[in-house]
N, C-alpha and C positions, 0 to 999 in steps of 0.2 A: 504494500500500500504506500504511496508516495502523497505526500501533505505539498502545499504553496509556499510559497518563500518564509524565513525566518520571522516575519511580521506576525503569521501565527500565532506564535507562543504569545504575545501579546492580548491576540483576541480570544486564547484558550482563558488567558485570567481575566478578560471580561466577560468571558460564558461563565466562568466559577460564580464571578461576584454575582452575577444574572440569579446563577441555580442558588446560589445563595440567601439571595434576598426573598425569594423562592418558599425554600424551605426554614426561612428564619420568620419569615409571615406565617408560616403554617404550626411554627411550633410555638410564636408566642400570642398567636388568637385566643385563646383562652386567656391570659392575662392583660389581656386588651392592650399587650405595647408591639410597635415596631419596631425589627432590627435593623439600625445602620449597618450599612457595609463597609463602612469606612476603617482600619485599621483604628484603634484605640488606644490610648497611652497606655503602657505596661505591658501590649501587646506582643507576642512573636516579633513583629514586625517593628516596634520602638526598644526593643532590648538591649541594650550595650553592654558588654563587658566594660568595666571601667576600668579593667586593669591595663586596657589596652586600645589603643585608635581604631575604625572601622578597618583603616588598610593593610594595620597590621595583625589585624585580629585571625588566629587560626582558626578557622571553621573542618570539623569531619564531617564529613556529606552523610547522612543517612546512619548516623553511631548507631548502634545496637547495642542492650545489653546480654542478649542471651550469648551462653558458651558456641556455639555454630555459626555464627557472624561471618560472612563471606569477606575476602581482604584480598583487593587488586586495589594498591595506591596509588598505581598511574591513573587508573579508569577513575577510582573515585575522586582522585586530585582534578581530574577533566571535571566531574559533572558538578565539583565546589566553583569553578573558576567560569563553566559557562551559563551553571545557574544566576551568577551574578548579572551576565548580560543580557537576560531576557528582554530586559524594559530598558536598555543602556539605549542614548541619544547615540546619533554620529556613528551605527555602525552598519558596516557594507551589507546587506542582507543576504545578498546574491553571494558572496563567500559564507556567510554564516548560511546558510542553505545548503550549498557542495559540501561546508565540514558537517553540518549535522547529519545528512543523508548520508555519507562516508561511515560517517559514525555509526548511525542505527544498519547499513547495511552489512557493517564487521561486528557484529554483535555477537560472542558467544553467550552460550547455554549459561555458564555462570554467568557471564554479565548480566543477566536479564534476569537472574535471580538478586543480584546485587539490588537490581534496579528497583526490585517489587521489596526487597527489605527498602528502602530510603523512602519509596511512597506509601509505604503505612504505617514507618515507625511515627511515632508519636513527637519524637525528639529531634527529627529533623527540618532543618529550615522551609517554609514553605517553597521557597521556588526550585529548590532541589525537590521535593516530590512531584511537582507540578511538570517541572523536565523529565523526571523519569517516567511518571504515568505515559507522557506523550511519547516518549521513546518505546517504550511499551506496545503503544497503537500502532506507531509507526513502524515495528517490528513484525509483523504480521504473524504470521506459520511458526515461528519460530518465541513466541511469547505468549500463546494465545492461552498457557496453565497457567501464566505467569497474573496475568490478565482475570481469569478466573478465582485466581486466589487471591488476586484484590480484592474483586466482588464480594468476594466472602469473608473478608476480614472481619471480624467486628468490632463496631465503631470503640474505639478509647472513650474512657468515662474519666474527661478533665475535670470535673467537680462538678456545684452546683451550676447547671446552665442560665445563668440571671441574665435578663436582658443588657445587652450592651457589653457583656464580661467578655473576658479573653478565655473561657472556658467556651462560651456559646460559639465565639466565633471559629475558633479550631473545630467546635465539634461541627459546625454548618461547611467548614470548607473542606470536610475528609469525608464526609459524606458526599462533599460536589466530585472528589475524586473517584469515591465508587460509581458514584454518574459515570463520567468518563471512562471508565474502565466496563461498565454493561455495553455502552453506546458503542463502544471500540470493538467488542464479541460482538456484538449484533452487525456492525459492520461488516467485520469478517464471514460471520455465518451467512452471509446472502450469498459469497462466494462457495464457501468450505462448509463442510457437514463437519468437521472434526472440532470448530468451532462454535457452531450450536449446542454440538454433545455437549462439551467444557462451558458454554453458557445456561444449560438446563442444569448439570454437576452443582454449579455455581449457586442456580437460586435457592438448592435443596438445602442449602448450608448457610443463606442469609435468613441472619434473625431480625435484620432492621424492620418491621411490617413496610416501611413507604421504600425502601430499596429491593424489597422483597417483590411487594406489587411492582413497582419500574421493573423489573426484570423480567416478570411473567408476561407483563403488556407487552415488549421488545417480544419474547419465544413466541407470541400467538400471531402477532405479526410478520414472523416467519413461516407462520403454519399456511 
């Protein structure tokens, strides 16, 4: 499966904040408030180490705590440094297009397991899951378990989800990622039978109910 120039990855984190806003209406109609999508102080997104500057600050792409944690430090030093430029001004798109295609086209089996630890650890920066998911999709044949066992992660319970908190919004933007990742199998299965099976697999093992329903509505619309 081949995606459009590098501009993408841009309009992939305006489809999140979208499904976001989305499912963040949906989940706080009972308390009668609506969610901003705006990034909040003390957020993922405003966090600093203060020991250190942004540019020199070390970031591990996708850390893990369990003992099995996959470990390629070229690949995951790649996905620290071009998570960075997803939303960067001033860059060539039509090169950042040839290296990421490059990229998702030399993909091993481990890498693409690397890729599905970074996109649902809990602990990693947002624009690194947000690149892997998409490297993911754009992996085709070759991710599509990978893909599956996103779908079925279950979602992290970051505490009380109070309107406006940095709990609510981690948990509304990893849920937009299992979005992405049904949307992505369903893509595939219109092509590949191998990829339906692995998106039916998928929904027997999602406990979300609204990620549960998205995924049977996508299987019936293959039927």
């Amino acid at each position: 499966m081949k995606f459009g120039r590098w501009l993408f990855i841009p309009l992939v984190i305006l489809v999140l904040v979208a499904v976001a806003a989305f499912l963040g209406s949906e989940s706080s109609e009972k308390s009668g408030h609506k969610i901003s999508t705006s990034p909040q102080p003390g957020s993922e997104e405003h966090q600093v180490d203060p020991s250190s500057s942004s540019d020199d600050r070390v970031e591990t792409a996708g850390t893990v705590q369990d003992e099995q944690k996959l470990v390629d430090p070229e690949f995951q030093a790649w996905i620290v440094n071009e998570a960075k430029s997803i939303d960067a001004v001033n860059v060539d798109s039509a090169k950042k297009e040839r290296e990421l295609q490059a990229k998702i086209a030399s993909l091993t089996p481990r890498q693409a397991d690397l890729l599905l630890q970074i996109a649902r650890n809990p602990q990693a920066p947002a624009r690194e899951k947000i690149l892997s998911t998409y490297m993911l999709i754009g992996a085709g044949e070759l991710a599509q378990r990978q893909l599956a066992e996103l779908a079925a992660t279950p979602l992290e319970d970051f505490g009380p989800r109070e309107p406006h908190s940095e709990a609510e919004m981690k948990g509304v933007r990893d849920k937009s990622l299992r979005i992405m990742a049904i949307d992505g199998l369903f893509a595939r299965a219109k092509i590949d039978p191998k990829a339906r099976t692995e998106l039916a697999r998928a929904i027997a093992r999602i406990s979300d109910p609204f990620l549960k329903k998205y995924a049977e509505d996508k299987l019936r619309q293959l039927n």
